[in-house]
VOVEXBA-559824 format. One record per residue: residue number from 0; residue in one letter; z, y, x of N, C-alpha, C, O in turn. Coordinates in steps of 0.02 Angstrom, whole numbers, padded with zeros to 5 digits. Layout:
! VOVEXBA-559824
(NUM A (Z Y X) (Z Y X) (Z Y X) (Z Y X))
...
! end
This chain:
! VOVEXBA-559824
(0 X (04642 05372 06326) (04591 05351 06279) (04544 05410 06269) (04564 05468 06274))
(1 X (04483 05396 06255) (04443 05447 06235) (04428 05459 06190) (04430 05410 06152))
(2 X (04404 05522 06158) (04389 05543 06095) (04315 05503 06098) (04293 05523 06044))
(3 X (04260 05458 06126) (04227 05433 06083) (04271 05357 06065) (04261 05327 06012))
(4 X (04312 05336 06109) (04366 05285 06079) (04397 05307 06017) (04388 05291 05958))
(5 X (04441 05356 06050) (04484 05364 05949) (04423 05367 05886) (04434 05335 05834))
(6 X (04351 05412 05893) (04317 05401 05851) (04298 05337 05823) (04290 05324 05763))
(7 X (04290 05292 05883) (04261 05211 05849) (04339 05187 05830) (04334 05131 05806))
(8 X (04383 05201 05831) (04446 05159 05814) (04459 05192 05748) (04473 05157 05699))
(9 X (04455 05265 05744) (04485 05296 05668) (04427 05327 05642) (04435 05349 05585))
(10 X (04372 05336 05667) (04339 05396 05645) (04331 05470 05665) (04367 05500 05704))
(11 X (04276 05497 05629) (04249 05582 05634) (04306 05610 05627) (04325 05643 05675))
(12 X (04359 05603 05556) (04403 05657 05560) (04465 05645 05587) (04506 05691 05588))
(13 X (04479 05580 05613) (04527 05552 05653) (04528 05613 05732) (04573 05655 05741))
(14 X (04474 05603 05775) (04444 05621 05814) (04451 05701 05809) (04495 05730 05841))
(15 X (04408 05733 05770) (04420 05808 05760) (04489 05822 05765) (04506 05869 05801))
(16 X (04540 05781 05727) (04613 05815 05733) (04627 05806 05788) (04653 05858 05809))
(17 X (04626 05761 05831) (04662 05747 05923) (04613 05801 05961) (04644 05824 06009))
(18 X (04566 05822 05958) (04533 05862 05976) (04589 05937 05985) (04618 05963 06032))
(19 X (04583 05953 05910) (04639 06014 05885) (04696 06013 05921) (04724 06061 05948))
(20 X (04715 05947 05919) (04792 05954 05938) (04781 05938 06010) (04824 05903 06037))
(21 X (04735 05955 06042) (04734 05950 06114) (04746 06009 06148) (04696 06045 06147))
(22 X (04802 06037 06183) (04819 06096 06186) (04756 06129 06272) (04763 06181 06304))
(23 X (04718 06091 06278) (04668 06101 06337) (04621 06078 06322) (04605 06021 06305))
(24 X (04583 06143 06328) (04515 06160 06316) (04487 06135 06411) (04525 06144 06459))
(25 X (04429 06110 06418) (04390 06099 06471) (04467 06114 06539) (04467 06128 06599))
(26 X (04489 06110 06520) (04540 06109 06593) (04597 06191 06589) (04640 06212 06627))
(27 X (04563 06221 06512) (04603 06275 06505) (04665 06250 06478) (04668 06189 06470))
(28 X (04738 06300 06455) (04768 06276 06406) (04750 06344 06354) (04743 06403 06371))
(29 X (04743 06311 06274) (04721 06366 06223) (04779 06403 06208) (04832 06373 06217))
(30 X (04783 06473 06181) (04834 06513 06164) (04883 06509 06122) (04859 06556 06090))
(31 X (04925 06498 06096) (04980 06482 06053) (04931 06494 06003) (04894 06452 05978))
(32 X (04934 06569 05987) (04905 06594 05901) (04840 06552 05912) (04847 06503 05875))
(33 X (04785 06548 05942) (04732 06494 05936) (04732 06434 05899) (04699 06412 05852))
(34 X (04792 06410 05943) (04796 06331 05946) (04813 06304 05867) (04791 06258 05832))
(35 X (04875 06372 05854) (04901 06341 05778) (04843 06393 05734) (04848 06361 05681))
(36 X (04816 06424 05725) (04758 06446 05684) (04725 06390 05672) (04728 06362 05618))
(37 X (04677 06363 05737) (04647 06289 05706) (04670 06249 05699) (04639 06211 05661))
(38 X (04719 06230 05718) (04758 06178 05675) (04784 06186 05617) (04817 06140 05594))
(39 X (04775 06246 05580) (04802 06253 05509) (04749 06237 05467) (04755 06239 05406))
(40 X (04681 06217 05504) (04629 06216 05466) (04604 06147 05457) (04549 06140 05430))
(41 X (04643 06089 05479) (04622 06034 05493) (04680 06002 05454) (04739 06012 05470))
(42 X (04662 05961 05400) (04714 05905 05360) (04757 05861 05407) (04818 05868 05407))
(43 X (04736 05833 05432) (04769 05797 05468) (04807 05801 05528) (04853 05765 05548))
(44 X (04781 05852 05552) (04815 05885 05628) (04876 05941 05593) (04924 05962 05624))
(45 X (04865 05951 05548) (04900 06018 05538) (04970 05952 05500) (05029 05967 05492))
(46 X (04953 05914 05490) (05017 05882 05455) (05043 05859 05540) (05092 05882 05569))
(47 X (05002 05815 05563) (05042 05773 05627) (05070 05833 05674) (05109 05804 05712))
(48 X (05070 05890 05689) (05075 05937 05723) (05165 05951 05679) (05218 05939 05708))
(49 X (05163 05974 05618) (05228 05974 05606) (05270 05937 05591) (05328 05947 05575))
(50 X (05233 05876 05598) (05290 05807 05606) (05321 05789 05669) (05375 05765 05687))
(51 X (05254 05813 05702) (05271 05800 05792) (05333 05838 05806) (05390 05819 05819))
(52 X (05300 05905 05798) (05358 05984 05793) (05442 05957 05766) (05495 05970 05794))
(53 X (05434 05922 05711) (05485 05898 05673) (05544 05857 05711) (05604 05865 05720))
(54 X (05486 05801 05729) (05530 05756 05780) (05557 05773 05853) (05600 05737 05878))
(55 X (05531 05833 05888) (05552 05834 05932) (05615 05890 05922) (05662 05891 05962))
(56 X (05610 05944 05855) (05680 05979 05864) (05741 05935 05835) (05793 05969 05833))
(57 X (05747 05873 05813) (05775 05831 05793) (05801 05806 05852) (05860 05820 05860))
(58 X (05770 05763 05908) (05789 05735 05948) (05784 05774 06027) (05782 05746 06082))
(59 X (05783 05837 06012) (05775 05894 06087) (05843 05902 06112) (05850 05932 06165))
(60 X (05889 05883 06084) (05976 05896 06122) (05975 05833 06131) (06024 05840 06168))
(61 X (05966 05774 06132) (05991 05704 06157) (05937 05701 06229) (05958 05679 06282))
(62 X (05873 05725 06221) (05812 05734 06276) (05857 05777 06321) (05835 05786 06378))
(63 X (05921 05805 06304) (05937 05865 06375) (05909 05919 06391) (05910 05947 06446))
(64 X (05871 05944 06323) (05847 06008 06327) (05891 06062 06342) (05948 06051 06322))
(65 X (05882 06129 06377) (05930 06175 06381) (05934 06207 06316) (05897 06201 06267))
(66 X (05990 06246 06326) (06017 06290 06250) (05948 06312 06251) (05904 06300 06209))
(67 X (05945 06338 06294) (05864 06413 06288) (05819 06380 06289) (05780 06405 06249))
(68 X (05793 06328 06314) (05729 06291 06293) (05729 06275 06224) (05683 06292 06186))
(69 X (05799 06231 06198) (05798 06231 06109) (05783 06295 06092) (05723 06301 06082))
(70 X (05821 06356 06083) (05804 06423 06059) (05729 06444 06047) (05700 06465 05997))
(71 X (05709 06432 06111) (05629 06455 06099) (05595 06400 06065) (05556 06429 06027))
(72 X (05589 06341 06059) (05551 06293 06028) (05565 06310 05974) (05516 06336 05947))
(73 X (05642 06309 05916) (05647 06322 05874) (05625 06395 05859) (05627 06407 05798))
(74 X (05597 06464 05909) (05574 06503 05869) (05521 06514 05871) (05503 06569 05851))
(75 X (05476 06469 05894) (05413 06452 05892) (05410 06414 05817) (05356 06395 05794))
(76 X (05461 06406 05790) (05439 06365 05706) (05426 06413 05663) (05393 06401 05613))
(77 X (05456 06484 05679) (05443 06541 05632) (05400 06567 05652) (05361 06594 05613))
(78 X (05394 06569 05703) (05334 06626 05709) (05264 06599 05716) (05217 06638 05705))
(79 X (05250 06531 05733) (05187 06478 05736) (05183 06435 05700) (05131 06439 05666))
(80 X (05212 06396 05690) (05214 06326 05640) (05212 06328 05560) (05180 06292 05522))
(81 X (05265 06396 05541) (05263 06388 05488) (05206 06423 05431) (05189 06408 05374))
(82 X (05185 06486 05489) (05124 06511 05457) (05065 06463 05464) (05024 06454 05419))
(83 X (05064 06440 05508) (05006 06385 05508) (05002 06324 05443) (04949 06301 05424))
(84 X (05066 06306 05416) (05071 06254 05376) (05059 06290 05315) (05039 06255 05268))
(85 X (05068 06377 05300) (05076 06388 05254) (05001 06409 05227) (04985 06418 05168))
(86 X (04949 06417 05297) (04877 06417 05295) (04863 06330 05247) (04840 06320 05190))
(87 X (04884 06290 05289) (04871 06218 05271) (04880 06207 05210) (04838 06174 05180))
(88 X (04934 06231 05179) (04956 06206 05105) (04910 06210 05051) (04893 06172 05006))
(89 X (04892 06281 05074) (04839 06346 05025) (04785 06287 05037) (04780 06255 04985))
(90 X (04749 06266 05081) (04703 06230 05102) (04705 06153 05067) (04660 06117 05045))
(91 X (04740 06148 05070) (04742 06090 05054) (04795 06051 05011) (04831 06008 05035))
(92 X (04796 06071 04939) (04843 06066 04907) (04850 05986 04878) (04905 05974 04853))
(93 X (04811 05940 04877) (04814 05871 04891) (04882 05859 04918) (04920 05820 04889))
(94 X (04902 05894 04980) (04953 05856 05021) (05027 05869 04990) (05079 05838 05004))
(95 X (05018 05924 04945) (05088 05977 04916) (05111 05905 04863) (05169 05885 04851))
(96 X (05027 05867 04829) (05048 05844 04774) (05074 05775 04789) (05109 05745 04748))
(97 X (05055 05749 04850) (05092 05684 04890) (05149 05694 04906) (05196 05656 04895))
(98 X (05151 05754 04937) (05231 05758 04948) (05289 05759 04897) (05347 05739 04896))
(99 X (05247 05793 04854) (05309 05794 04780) (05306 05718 04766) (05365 05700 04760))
(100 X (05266 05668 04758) (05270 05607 04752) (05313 05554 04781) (05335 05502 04758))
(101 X (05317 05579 04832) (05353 05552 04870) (05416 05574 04897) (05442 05554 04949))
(102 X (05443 05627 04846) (05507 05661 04837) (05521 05634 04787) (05580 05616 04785))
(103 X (05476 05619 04719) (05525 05605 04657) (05462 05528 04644) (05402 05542 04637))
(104 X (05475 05479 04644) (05457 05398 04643) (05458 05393 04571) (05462 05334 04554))
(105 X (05455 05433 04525) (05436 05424 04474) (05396 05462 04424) (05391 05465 04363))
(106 X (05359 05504 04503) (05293 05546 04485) (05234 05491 04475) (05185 05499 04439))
(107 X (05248 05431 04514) (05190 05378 04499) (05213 05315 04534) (05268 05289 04543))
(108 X (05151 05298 04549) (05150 05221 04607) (05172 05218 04690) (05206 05189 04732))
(109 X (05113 05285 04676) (05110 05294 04759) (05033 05284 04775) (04998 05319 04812))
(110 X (05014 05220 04734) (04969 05175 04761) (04888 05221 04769) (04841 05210 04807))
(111 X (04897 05271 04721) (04823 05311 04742) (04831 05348 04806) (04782 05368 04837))
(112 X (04912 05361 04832) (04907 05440 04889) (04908 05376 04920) (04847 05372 04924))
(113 X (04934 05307 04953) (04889 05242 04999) (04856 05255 05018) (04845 05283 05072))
(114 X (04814 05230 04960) (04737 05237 04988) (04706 05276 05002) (04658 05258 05034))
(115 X (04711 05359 04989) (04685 05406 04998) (04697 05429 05077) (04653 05448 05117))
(116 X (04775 05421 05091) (04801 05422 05180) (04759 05368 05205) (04716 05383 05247))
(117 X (04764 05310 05187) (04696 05265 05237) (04653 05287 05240) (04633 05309 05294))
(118 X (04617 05293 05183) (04524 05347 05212) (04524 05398 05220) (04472 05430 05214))
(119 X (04583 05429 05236) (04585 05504 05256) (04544 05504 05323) (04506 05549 05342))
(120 X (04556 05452 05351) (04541 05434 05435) (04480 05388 05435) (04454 05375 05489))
(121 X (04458 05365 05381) (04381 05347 05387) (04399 05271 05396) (04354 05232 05410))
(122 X (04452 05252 05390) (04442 05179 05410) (04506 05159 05375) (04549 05198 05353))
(123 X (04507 05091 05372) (04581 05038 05376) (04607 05030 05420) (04665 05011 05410))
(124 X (04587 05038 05494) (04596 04991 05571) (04653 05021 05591) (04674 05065 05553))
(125 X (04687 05008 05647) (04718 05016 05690) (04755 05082 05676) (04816 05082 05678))
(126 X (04716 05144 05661) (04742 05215 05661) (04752 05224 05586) (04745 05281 05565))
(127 X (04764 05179 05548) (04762 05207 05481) (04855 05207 05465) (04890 05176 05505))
(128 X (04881 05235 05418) (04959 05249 05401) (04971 05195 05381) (04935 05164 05342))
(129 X (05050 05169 05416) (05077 05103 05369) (05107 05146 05322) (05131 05202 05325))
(130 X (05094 05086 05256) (05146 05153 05200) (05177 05078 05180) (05222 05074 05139))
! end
């Protein structure tokens, strides 16, 4: 798919984040410290990036990863991921206050951080969060 596709399907900031999280530049690949620098700067990439991150050290020993391939992925969480999220947080403290929401269900409804994750992405369609 292309980024003027994902744009007409989710939107400008839909788009900007797959951009980010595109680890190739014009046919380059971008540098570790690069890659997670701008991605700490982007709401939405900087969350899907450590969810992505999330899910794959979760399910990387059933995938048949080697010991040492796990080792290094997992120390790529300290030394990349987590400074990057901890750029993100500072940045964007909106997301600190969803998450506590959605740790304790009787901080509210829910129903405003909804709607706010749907137009995060500029749209309702296709790319928007089931909640």
């Amino acid at each position: 798919m292309s980024y003027a596709e994902i744009e007409s399907l989710c939107g400008p900031k839909v788009r900007a984040a797959v951009e980010l999280l595109t680890k190739k530049l014009d046919g380059v690949r971008v540098p570790d410290p690069v890659y997670y620098e701008r991605t700490g700067h982007d709401p939405i990439a900087s969350i899907a990036k450590a969810l992505d991150r999330a899910h794959n050290i979760f399910t990387m020993s059933a995938a048949g990863w080697s010991v040492g391939k796990q080792e290094r992925y997992v120390g790529e969480v300290f030394d990349l991921l987590l400074p990057m999220m901890k750029v993100a947080r500072r940045q964007f403290t909106k997301q600190e206050a969803g998450l506590r929401e959605r740790e304790d269900p009787a901080a509210g409804s829910g129903q405003a951080h909804q709607a706010e994750s749907r137009t995060a992405a500029g749209s309702d369609r296709a790319c928007a969060p089931a909640m």
